[in-house]
C-alpha positions, 0 to 999 in steps of 0.5 A: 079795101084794097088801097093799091095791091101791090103798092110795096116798101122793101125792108132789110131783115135787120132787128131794128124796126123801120121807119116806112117812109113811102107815102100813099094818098088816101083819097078816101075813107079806109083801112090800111095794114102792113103784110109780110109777105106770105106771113102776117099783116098788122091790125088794120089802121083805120083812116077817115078822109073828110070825116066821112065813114068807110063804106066800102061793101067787099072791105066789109064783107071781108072784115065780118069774115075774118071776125068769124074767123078771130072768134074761132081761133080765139073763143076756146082761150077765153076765161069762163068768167070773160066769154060773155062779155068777149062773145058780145064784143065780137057781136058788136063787130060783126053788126058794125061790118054788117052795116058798111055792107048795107050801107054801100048798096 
């Protein structure tokens, strides 16, 4: 889920990291990440506003791709001995994903 495309925060190059201190109000349920510009973002964050679940079907539909995406990039790295338990967890993720889809039709 797009919280606010756009909503930026300049940061210095310095080596320190820095505390981001520009707030946003989450009105509701979701996830939030940090990007680097034309580089990386962080793992999502996930935020629940009056203990309700993020429901948010283009959010999920994303999210299920880019754990299509992880496993690809990752399954080939796995020891033998883990990839069953590696490749059931990443099952588990898409049937969470899949399921906020679902839910917020």
């Amino acid at each position: 889920m797009a919280l606010k495309r756009g909503f930026r925060t300049r940061i210095s190059g310095e080596t320190d990291f820095p505390c981001i201190s520009d707030g946003y109000p989450v009105k509701s349920s979701s996830w939030v990440a940090i990007r680097i510009y034309q580089s990386s973002h962080t793992n999502p964050v996930f935020v629940t506003v009056d203990k309700k679940p993020i429901y948010d079907k283009k959010s999920a539909e994303w999210c299920r791709k880019a754990v299509d995406q992880c496993w690809r990039m990752k399954k080939g790295q796995i020891a033998p001995n883990e990839i069953k338990a590696a490749s059931e967890a990443y099952d588990h993720a898409r049937k969470i994903y899949e399921g906020c889809s679902v839910n917020n039709d």
